[in-house]
ROSE-4610 file (N, C-alpha, C; in Angstrom, 1 decimal, always signed):
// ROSE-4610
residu = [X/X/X/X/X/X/X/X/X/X/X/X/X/X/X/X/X/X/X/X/X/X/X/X/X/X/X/X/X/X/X/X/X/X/X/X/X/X/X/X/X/X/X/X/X/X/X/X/X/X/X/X/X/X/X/X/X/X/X/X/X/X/X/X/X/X/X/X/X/X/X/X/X/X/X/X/X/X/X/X/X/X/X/X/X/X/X/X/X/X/X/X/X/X/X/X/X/X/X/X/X/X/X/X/X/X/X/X/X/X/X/X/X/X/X/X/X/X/X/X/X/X/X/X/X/X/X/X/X/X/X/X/X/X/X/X/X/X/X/X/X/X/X/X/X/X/X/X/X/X/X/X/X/X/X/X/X/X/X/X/X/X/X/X/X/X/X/X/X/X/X/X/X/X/X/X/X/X/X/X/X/X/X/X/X/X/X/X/X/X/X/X/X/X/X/X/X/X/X/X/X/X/X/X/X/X/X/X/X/X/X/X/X/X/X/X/X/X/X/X/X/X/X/X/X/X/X/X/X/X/X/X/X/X/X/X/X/X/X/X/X/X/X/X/X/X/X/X/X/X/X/X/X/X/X/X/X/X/X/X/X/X/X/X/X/X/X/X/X/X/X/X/X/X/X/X/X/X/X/X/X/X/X/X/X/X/X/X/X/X/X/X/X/X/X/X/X/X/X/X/X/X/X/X/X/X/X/X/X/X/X/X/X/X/X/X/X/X/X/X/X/X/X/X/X/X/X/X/X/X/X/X/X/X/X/X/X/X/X/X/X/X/X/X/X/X/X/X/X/X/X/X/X/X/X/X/X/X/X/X/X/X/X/X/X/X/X/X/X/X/X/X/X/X/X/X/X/X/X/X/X/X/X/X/X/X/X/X/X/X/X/X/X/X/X/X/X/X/X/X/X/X/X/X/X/X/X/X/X/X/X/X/X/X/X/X/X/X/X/X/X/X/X/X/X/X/X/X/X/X/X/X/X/X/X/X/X/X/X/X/X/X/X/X/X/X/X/X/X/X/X/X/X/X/X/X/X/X/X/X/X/X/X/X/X/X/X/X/X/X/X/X/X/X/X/X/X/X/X/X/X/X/X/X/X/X/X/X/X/X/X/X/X/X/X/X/X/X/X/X/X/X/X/X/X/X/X/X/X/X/X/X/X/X/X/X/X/X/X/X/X/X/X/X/X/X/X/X/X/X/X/X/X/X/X/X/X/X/X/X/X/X/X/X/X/X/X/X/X/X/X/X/X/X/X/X/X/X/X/X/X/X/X/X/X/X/X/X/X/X/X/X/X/X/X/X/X/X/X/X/X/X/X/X/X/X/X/X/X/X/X/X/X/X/X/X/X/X/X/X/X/X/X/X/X/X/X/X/X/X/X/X]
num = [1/1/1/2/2/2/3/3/3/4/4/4/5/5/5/6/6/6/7/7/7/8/8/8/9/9/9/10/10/10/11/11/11/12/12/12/13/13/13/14/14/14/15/15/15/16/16/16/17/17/17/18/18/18/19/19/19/20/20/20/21/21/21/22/22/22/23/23/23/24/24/24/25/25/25/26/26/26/27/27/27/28/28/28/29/29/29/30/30/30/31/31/31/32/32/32/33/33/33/34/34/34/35/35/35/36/36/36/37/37/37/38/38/38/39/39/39/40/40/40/41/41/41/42/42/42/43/43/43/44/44/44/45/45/45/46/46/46/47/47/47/48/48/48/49/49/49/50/50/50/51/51/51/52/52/52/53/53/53/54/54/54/55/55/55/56/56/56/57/57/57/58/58/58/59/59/59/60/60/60/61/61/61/62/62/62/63/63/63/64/64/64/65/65/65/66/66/66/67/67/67/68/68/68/69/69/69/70/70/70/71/71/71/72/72/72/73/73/73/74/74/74/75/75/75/76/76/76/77/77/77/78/78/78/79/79/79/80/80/80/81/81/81/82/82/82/83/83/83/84/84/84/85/85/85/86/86/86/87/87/87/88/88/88/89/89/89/90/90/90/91/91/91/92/92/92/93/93/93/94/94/94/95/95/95/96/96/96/97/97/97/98/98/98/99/99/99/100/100/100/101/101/101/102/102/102/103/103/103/104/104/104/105/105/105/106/106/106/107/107/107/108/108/108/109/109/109/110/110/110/111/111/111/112/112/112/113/113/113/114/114/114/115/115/115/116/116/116/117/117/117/118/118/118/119/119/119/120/120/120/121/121/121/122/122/122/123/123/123/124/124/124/125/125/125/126/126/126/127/127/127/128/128/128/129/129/129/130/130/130/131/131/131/132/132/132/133/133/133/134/134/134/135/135/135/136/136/136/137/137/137/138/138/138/139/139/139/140/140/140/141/141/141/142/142/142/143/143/143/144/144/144/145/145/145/146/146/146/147/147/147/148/148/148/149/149/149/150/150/150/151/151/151/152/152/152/153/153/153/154/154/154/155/155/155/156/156/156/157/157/157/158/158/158/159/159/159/160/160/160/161/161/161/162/162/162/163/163/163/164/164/164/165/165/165/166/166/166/167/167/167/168/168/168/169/169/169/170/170/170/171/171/171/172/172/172/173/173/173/174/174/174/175/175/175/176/176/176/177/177/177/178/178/178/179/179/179/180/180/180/181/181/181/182/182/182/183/183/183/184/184/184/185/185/185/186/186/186/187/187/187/188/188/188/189/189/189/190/190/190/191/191/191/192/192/192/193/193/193/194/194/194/195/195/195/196/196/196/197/197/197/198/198/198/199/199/199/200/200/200/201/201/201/202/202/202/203/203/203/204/204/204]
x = [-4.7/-3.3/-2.9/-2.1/-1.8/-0.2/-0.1/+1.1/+1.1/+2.3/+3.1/+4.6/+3.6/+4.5/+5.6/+7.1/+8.1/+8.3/+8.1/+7.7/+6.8/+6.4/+5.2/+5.0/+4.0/+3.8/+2.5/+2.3/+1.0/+0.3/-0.4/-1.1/-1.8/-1.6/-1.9/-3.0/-3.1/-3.8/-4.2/-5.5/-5.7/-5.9/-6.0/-6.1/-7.1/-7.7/-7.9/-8.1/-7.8/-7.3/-8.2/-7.9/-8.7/-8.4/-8.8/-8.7/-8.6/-9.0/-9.0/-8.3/-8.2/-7.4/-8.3/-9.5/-10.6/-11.3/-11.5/-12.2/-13.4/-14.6/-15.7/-16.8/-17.3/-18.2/-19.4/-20.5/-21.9/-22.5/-23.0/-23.1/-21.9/-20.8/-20.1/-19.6/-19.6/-18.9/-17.7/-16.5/-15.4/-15.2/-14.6/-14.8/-13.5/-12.3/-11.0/-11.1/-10.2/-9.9/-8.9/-7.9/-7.5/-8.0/-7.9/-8.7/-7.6/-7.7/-6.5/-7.1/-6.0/-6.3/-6.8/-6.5/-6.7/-7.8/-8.3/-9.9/-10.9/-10.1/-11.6/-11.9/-11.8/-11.8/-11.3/-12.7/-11.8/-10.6/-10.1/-8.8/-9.6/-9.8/-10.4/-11.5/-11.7/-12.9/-12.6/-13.4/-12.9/-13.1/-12.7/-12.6/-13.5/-14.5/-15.5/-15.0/-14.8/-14.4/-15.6/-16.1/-17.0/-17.0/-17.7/-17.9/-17.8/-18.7/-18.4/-17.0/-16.8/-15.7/-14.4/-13.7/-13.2/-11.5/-10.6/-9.9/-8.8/-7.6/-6.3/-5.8/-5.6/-5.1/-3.4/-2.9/-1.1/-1.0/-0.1/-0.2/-1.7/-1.7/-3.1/-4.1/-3.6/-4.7/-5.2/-6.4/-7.2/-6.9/-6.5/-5.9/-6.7/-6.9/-7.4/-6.6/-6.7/-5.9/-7.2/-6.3/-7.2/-7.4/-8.2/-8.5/-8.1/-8.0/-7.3/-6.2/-5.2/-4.2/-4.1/-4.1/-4.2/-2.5/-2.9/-1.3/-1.7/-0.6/-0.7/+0.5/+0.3/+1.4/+2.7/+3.8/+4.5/+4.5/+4.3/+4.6/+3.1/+2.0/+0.8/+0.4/-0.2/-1.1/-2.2/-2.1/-3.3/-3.6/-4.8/-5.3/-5.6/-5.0/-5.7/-6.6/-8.3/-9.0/-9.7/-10.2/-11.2/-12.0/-13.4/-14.5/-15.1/-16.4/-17.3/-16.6/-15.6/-15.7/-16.6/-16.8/-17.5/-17.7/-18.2/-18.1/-17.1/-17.8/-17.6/-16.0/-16.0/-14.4/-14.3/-13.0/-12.9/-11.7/-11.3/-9.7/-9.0/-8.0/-7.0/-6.1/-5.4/-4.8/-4.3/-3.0/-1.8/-1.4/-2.6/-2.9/-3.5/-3.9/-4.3/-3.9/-3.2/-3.0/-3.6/-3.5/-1.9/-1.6/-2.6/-1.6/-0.6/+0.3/+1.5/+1.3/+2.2/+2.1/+2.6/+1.9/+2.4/+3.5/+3.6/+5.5/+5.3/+5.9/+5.2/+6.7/+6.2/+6.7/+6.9/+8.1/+8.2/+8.8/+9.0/+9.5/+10.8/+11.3/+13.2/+12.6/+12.0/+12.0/+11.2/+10.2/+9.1/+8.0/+7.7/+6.5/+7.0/+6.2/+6.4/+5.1/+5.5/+4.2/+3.7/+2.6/+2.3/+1.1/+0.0/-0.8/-1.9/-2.3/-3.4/-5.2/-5.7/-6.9/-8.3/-8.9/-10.1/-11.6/-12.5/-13.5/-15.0/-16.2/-17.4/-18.0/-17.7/-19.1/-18.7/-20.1/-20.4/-20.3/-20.3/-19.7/-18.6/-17.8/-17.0/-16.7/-15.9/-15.6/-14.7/-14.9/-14.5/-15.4/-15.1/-14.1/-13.9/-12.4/-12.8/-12.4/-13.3/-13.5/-12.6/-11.5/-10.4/-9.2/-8.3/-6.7/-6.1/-5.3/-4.8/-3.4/-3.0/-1.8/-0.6/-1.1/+0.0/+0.1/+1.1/+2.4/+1.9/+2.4/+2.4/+2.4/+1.5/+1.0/+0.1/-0.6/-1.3/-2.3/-2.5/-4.0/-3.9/-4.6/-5.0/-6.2/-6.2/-7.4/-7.1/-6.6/-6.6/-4.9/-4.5/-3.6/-3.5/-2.3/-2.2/-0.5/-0.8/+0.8/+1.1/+2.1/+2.6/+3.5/+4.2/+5.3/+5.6/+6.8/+7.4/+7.1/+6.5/+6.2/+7.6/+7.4/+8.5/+8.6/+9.7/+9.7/+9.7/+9.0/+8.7/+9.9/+10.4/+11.7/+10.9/+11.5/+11.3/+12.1/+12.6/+13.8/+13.1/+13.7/+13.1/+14.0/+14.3/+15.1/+14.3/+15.0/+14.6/+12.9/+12.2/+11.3/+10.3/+11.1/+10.5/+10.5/+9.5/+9.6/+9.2/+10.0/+10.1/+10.0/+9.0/+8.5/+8.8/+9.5/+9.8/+8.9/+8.2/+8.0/+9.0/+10.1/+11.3/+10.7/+9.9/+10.1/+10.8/+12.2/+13.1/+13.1/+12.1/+12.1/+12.0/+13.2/+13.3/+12.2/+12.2/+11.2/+11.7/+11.2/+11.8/+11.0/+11.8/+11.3/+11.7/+11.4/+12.0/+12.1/+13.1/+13.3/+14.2/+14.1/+14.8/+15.8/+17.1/+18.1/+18.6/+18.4/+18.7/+20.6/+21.0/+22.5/+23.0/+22.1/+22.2/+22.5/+22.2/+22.5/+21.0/+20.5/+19.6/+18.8/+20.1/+19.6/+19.8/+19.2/+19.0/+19.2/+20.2/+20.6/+19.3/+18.8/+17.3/+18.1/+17.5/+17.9/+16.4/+16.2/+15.4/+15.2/+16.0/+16.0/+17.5/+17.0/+18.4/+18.0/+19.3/+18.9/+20.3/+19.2/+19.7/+20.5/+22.5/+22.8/+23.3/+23.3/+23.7/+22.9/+22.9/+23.1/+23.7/+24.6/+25.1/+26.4/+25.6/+26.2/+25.1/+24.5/+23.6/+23.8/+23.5/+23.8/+23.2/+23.6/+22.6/+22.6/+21.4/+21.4/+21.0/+21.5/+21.3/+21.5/+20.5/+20.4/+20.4/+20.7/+20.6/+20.1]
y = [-6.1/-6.6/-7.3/-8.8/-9.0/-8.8/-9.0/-8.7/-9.2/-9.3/-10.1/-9.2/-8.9/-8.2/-9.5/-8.8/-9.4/-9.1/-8.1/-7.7/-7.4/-7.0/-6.4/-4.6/-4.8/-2.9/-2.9/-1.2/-0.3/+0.4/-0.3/+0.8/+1.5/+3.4/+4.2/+4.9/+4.7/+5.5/+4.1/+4.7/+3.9/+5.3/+5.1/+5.4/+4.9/+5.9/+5.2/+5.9/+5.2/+5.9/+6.8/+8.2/+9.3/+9.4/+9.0/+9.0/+10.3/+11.2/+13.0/+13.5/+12.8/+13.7/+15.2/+15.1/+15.6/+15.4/+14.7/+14.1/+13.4/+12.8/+11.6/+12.1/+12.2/+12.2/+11.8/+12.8/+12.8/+11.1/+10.5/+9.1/+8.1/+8.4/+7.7/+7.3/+6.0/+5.7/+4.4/+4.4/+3.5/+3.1/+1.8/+1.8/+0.9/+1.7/+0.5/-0.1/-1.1/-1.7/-2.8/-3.4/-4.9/-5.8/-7.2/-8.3/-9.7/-10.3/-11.4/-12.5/-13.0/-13.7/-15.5/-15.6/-16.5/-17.0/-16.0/-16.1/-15.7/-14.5/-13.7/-12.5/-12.3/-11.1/-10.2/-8.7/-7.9/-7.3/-7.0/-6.4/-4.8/-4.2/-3.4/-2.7/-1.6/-0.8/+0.0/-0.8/+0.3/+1.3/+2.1/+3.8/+3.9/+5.0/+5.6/+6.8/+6.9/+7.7/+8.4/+10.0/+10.2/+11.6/+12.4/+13.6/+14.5/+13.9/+15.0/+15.0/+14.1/+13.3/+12.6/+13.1/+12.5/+11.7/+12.8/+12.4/+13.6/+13.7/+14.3/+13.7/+14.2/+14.1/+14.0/+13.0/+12.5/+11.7/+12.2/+11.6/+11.7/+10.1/+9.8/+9.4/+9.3/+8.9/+9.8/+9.5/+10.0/+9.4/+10.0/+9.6/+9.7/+9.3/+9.1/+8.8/+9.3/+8.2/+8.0/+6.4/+5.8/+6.2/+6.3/+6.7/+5.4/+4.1/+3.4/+2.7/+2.5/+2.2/+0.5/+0.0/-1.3/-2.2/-2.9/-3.8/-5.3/-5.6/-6.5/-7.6/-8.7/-9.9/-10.3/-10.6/-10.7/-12.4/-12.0/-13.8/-14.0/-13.2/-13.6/-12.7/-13.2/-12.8/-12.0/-10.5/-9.7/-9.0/-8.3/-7.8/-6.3/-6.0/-4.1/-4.3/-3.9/-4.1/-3.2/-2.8/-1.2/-1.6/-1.4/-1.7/-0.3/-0.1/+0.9/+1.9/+1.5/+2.0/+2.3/+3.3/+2.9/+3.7/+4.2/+5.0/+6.0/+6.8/+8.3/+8.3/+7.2/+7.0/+5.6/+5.9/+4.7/+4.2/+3.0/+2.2/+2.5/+2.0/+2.1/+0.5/+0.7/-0.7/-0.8/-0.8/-0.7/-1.4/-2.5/-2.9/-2.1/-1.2/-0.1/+1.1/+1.8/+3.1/+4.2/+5.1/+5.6/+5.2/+4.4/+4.2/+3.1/+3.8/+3.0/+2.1/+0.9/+0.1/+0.9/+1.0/+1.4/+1.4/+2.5/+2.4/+2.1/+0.5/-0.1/+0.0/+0.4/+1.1/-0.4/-1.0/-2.2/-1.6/-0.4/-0.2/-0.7/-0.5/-1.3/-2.3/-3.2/-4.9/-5.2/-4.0/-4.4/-5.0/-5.3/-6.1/-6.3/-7.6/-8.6/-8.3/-7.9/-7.5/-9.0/-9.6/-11.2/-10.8/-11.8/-11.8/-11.0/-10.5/-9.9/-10.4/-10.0/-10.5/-9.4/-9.9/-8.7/-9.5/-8.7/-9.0/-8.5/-8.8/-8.0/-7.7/-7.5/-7.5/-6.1/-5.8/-4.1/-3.9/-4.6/-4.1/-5.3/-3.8/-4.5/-6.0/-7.0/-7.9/-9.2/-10.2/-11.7/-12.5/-13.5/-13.2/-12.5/-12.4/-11.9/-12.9/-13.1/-13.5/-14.6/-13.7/-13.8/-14.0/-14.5/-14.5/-14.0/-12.9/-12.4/-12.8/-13.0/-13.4/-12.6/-11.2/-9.9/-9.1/-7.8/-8.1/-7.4/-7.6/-7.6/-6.0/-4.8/-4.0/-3.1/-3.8/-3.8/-2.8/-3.4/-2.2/-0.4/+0.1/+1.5/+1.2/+1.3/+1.3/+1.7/+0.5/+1.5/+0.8/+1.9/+1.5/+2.1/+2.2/+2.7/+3.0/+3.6/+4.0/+3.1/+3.1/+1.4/+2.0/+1.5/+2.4/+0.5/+0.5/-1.0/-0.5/-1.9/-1.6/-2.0/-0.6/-0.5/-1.9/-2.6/-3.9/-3.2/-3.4/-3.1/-3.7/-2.8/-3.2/-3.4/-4.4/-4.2/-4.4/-3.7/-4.5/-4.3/-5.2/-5.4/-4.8/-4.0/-4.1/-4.2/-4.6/-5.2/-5.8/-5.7/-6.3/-5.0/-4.2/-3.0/-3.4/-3.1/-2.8/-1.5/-1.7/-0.2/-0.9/-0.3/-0.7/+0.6/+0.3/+1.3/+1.0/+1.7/+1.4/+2.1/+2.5/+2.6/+3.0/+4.3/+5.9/+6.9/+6.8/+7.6/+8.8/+8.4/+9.2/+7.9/+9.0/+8.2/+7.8/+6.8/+6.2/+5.9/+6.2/+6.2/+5.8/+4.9/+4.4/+4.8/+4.4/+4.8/+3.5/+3.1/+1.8/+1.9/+1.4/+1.6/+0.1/+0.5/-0.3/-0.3/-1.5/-1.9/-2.0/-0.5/-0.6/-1.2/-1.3/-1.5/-0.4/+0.9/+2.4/+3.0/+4.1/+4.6/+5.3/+5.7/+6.7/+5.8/+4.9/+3.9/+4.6/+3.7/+4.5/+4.3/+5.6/+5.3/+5.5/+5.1/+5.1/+5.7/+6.8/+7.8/+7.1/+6.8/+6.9/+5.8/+5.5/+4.8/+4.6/+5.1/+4.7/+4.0/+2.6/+1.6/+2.5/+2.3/+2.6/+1.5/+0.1/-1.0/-2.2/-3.3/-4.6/-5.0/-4.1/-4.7/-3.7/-2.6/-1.2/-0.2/-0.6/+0.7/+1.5/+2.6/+4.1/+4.2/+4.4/+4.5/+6.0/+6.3/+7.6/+7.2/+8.2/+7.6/+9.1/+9.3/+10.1/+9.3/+10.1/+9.4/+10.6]
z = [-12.5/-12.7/-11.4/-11.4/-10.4/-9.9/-8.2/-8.1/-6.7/-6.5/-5.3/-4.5/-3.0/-2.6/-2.0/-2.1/-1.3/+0.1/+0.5/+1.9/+2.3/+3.3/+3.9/+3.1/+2.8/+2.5/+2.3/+2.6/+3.4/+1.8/+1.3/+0.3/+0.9/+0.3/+1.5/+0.2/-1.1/-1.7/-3.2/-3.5/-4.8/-5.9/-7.5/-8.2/-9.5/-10.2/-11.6/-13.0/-13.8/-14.9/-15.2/-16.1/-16.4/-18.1/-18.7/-20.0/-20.8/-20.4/-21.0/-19.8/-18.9/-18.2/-17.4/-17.4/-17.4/-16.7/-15.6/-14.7/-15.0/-14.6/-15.1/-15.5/-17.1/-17.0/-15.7/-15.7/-14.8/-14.9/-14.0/-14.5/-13.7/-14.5/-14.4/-12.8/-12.3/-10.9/-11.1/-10.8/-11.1/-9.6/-9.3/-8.3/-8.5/-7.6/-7.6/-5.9/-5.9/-4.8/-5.1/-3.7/-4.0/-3.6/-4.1/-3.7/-3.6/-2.6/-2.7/-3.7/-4.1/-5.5/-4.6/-3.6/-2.8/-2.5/-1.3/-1.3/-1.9/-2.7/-3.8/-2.9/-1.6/-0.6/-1.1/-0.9/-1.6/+0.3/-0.3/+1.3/+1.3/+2.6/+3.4/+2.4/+1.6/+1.5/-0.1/-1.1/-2.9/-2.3/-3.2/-3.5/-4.8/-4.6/-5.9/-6.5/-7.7/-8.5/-9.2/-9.1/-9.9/-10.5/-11.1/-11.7/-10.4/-8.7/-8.1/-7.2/-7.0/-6.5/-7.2/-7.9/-9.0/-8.5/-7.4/-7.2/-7.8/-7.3/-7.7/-9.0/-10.0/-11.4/-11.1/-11.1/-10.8/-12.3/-13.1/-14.6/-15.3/-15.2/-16.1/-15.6/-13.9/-13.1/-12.2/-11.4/-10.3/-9.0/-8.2/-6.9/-5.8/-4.7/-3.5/-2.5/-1.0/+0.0/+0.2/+1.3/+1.8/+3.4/+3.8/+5.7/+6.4/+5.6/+6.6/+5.5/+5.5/+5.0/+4.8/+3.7/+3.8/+3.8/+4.3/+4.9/+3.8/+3.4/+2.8/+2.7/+2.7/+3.2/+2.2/+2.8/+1.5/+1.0/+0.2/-1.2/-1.5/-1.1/-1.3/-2.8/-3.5/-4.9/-4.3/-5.1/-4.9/-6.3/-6.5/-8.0/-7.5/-8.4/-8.7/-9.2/-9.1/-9.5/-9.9/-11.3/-11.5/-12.4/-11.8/-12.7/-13.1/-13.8/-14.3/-15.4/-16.2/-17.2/-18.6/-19.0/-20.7/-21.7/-22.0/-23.6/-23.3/-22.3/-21.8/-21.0/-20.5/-19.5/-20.0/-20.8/-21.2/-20.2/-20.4/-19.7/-20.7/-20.5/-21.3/-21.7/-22.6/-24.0/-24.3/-23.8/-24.8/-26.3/-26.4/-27.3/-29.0/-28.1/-29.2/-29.2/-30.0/-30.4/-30.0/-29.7/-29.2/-27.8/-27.2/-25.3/-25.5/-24.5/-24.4/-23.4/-22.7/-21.8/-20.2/-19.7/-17.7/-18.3/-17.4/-16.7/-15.0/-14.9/-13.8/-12.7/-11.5/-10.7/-9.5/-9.2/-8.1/-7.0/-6.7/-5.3/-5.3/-6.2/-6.2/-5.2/-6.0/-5.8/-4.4/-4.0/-3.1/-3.3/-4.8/-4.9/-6.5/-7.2/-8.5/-9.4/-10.5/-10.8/-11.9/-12.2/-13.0/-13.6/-13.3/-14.7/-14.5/-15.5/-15.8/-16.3/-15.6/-16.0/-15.7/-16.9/-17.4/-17.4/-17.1/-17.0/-17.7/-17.6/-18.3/-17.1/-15.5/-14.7/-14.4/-14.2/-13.8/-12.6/-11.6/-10.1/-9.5/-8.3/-7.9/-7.6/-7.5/-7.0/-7.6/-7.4/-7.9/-8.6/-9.0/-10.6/-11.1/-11.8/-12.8/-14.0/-15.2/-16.3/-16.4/-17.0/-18.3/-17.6/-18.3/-17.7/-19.4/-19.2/-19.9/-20.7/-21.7/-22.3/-22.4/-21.7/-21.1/-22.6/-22.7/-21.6/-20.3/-19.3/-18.1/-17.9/-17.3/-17.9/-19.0/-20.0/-20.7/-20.8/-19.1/-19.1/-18.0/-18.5/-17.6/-17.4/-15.9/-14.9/-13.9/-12.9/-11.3/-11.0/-10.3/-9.5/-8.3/-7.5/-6.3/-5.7/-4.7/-4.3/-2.4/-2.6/-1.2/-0.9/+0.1/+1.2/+1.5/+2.1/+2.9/+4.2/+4.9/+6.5/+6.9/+8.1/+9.0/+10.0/+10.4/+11.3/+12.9/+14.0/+15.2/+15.7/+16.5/+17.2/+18.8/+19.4/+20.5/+21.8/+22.9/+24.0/+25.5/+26.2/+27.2/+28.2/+29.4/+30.1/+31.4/+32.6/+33.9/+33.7/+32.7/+32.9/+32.3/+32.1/+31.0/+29.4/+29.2/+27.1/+26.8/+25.6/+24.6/+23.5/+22.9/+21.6/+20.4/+19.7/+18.4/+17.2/+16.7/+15.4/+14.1/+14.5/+13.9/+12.8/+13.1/+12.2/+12.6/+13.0/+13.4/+14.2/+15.0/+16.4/+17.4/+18.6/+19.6/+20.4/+21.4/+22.4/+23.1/+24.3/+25.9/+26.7/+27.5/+29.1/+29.9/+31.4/+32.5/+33.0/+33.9/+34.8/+35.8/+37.2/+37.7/+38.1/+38.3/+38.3/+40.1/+40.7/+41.9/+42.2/+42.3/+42.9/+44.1/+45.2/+46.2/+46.9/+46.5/+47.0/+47.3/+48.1/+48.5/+47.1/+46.6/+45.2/+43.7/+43.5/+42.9/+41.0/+40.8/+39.0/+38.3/+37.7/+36.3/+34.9/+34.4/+33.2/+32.5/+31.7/+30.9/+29.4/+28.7/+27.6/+26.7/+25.8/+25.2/+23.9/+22.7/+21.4/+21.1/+20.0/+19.8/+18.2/+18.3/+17.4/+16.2/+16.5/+16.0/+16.9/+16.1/+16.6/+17.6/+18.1/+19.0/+19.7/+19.3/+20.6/+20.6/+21.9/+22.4/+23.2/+23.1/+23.8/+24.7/+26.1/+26.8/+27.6/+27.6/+28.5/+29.8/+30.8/+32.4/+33.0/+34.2/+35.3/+36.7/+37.7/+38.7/+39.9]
């Protein structure tokens, strides 16, 4: 399934569909990942789904994190992509009885979800096949769970930087400020409470 993030955000886990709910038949290996619709690149490393390894059961699916968290651009087209289904682990259809369609999850308006496309090849990658006529959700296979990246704050004082990655803990420098006195004012620490009133802490 494809989709288009609006901002920057961190897929931190992939998933894929478990059909019984039961974990994978012996045999069986599924293998999700994203891949930009652009170059055909799949983005960092699938995840293997199997009988011994199957993943955490969350609904209908099998969950994984990922050990490196993938970052992905906003306005750019990317695909959820899940191959190695078949008899024993099937996908899923909303086309056919009894599955219903996703209940597809945007992150209140962090990513667009668009078209769909299916394929016949038995391992991961690009192409795929088919371009699907929707609806938008259709299929059970793989998905995943995304977080919005945090914006790096950064301020500079006398020639000092403080870099926040504005996970709401503070971050602190030290600099010293030229009074023209022996015992020269420092400044330890300072949190930014607005745009345009900051707090400053000071020792001296």
């Amino acid at each position: 399934m494809g989709f288009i993030p609006s901002s920057s955000i961190l897929v931190d886990s992939l998933g894929a569909f478990d059909s019984g709910a039961d974990g994978f038949a012996t045999g069986t290996t599924i293998e999700v990942g994203i891949i930009d619709s652009l170059t055909g690149i799949t983005i960092g490393i699938p995840l293997a789904f199997t009988s011994a390894s199957p993943g955490v059961l969350k609904g209908h699916f099998r969950m994984k994190a990922l050990t490196t968290p993938i970052n992905l651009a906003a306005g750019r087209k990317y695909f959820i992509l899940a191959v190695g289904f078949n008899t024993s682990d099937q996908n899923g259809n909303a086309t056919f009885p009894p599955n219903l369609a996703t209940n597809l999850n945007n992150g209140s308006g962090l990513i667009t979800f668009g078209t769909n496309r299916y394929g016949s090849q038995l391992t991961f990658g690009w192409p795929l096949d088919n371009l699907d006529g929707g609806p938008t959700g259709r299929y059970h296979a793989g998905t995943f769970t995304f977080k919005s990246v945090q914006p790096v704050l950064k301020t500079t004082i006398n020639s000092a930087q403080i870099t926040s990655n504005n996970n709401g803990v503070n971050d602190t420098i030290r600099i010293s400020v030229c009074d023209k006195l022996l015992d020269n004012l420092k400044m330890d620490s300072f949190v930014i409470t607005s745009l345009v009133s900051p707090q400053v802490k000071s020792n001296r």
